[in-house]
PLY file of the C-alpha trace (Angstrom):
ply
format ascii 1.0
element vertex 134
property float x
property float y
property float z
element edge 133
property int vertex1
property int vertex2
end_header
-8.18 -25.43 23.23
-7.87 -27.31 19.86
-10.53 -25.85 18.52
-8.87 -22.37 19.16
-5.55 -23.66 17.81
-7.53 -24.78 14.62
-8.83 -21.06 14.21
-5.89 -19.83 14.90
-4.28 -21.55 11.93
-7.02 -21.10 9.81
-7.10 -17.90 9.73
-3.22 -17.56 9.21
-3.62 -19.77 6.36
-6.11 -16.88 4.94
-3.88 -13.85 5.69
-1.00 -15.54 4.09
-2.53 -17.00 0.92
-4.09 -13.50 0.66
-1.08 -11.96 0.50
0.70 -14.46 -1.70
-2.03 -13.65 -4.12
-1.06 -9.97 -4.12
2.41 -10.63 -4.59
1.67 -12.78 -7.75
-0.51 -10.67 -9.17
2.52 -7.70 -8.89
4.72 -10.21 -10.35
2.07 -11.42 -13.37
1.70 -7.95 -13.92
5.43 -6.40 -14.03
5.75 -10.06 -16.15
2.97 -9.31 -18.79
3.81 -5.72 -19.16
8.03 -6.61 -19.39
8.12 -4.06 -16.47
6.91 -0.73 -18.80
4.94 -0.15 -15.84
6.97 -0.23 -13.38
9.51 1.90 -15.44
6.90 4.43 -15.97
6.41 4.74 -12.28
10.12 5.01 -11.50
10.35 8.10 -13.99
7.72 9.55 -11.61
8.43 10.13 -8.27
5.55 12.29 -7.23
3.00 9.82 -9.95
4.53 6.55 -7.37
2.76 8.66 -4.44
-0.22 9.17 -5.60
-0.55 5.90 -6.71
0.15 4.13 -3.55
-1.81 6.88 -1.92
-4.59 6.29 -4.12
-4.02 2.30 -3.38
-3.98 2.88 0.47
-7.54 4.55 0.04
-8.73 1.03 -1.06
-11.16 -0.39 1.63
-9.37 -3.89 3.38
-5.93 -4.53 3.11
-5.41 -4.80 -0.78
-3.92 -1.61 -1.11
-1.37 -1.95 2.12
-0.47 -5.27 0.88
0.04 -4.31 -2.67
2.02 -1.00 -1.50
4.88 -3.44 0.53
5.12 -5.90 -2.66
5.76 -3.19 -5.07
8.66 -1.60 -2.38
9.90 -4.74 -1.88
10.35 -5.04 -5.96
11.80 -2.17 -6.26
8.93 -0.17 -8.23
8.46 2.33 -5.49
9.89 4.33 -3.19
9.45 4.88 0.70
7.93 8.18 0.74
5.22 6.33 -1.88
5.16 3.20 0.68
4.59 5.84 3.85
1.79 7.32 1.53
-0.18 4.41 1.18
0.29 2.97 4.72
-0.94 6.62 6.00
-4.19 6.73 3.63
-4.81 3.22 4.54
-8.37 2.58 6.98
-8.03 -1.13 6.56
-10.85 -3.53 6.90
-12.53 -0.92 9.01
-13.46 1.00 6.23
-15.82 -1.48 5.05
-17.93 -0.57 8.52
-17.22 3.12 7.97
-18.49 3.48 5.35
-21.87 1.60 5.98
-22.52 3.49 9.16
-20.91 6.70 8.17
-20.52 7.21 4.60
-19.80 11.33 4.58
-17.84 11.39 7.59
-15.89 8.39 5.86
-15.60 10.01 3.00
-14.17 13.21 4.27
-11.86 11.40 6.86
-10.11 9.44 3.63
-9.88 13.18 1.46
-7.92 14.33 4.69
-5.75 10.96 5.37
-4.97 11.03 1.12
-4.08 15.01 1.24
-1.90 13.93 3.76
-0.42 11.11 2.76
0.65 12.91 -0.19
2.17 15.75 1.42
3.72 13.59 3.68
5.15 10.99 0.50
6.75 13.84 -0.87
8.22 15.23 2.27
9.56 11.65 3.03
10.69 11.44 -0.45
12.33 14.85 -0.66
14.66 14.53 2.83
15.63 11.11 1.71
16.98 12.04 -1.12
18.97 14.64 0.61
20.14 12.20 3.37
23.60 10.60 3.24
23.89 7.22 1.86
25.82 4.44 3.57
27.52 1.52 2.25
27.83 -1.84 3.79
0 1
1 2
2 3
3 4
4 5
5 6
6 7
7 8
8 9
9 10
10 11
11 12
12 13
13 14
14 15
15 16
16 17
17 18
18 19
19 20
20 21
21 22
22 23
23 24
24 25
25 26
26 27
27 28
28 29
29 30
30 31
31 32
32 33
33 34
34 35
35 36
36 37
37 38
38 39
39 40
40 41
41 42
42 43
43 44
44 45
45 46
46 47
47 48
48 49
49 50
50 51
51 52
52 53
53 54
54 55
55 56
56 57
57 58
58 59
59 60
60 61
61 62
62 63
63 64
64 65
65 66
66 67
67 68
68 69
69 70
70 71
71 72
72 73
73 74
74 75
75 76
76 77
77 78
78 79
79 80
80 81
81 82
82 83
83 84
84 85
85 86
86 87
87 88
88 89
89 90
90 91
91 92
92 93
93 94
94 95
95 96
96 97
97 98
98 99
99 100
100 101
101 102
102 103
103 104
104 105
105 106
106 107
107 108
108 109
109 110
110 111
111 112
112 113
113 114
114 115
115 116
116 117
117 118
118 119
119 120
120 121
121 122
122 123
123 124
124 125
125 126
126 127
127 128
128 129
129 130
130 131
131 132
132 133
């Protein structure tokens, strides 16, 4: 039972220093560029899908992870972060795309067509939807 407790943790311990890395390296990055990038992106609704479409494509969870730091900064918006959490395979890709390479392929075209479409939909009836103030 310890030794299951001691996994357990462990493995937390990964997940979470993994994403702390993630986050930093968003915030080293909007730091080193004095946020041109992220101002770039924020002239660019449609460029801010792709991008964290293109991200979500990324085998594991780097692009997922990277996706929810930049929302939570502020350098995208949520049709971008529903984007990249629909293009996203996760760690499964890596075994995808060892066993099944073409169908892998072709399933992450589809999912990033997709996402896109979907981004911008998400992006264009938010827009349009009321805003509340609390």
């Amino acid at each position: 039972m310890l030794h299951l407790l001691s996994d357990v943790l462990k493995e937390t311990g990964m997940i979470t220093a993994f994403v702390l890395i993630i986050m930093l390296f968003i915030e080293v990055l909007n730091i080193a560029t004095q946020g041109s990038w992220a101002k770039v992106l924020a002239r660019s609704p449609f460029w801010q899908i792709v991008i964290a479409a293109l991200l979500g494509t990324l085998p594991g969870c780097f692009g997922g992870f990277a996706a929810v730091s930049m929302y939570t900064h502020g350098i995208i918006h949520f049709g971008a972060l529903m984007a990249a959490m629909i293009s996203n395979i996760g760690d499964e890709a890596f075994v995808m795309l060892v066993q099944m390479p073409k169908d892998t392929l072709y399933i992450m075209s589809i999912l990033l067509a997709l996402s896109i479409l979907i981004g911008w939909l998400t992006w264009r009836l938010g827009r349009k939807a009321p805003r509340h103030s609390h």
